[in-house]
C-alpha positions in Angstrom: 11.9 -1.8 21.4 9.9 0.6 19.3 6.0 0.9 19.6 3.6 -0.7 16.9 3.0 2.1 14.6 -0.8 2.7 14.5 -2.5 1.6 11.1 -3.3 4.2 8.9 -7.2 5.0 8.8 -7.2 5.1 4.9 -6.1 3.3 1.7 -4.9 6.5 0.9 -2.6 7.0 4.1 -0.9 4.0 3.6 0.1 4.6 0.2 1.2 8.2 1.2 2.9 6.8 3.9 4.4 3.6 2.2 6.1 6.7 -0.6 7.5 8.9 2.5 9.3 5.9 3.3 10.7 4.8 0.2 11.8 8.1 -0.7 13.7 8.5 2.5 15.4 5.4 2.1 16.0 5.9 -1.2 17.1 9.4 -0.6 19.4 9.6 2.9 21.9 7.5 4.6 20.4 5.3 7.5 21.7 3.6 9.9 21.0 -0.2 10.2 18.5 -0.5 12.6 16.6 2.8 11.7 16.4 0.9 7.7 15.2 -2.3 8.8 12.3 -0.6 11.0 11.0 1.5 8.1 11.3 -1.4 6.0 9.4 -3.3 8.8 6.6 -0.6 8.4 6.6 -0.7 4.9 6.2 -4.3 4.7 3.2 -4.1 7.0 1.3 -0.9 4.7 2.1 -2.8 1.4 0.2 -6.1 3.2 -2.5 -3.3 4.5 -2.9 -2.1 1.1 -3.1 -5.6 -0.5 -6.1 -6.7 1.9 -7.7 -3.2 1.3 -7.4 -3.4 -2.7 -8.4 -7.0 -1.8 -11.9 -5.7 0.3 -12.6 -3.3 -2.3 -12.2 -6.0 -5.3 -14.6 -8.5 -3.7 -17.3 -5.5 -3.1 -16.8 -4.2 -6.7 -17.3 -8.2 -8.1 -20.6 -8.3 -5.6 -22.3 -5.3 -7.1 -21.0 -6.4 -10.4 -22.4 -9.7 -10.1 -19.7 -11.1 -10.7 -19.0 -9.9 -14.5 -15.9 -8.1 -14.6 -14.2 -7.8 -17.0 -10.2 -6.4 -18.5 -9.8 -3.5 -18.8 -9.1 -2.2 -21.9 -7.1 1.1 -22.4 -9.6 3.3 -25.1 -6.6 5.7 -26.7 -5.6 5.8 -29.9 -2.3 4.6 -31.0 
């Protein structure tokens, strides 16, 4: 049984990592096993990523106070 990959110490890292993996399955043949472990790991960086956009949401709405609000895309059309 493989290891528990360490998390990654960054937002950053995960998403880095969470793209290495998709390209590889995207890109080369795997076998079973070695597929459902990198989508085990990608899984577990996509909920990493949620509960670090998550963290950062709630601290951006607390020095907001609160007022966010949509953002709207300022190009011209």
């Amino acid at each position: 049984m493989a290891k528990p990959a360490k998390p990654p110490a960054s937002f950053e890292e995960a998403l880095a990592e969470l793209e290495s993996i998709v390209q590889a399955m995207e890109s080369e043949p795997l076998a079973l096993e070695v597929s459902l472990e990198r989508y085990q790991r990608g899984i577990a960086l996509v909920k990493q990523c949620q509960e670090r956009l998550a963290k950062a949401e709630t601290q951006v709405r607390i020095l907001d106070g609160e007022t966010l609000t949509p953002f709207e895309h300022g190009g011209s059309q």
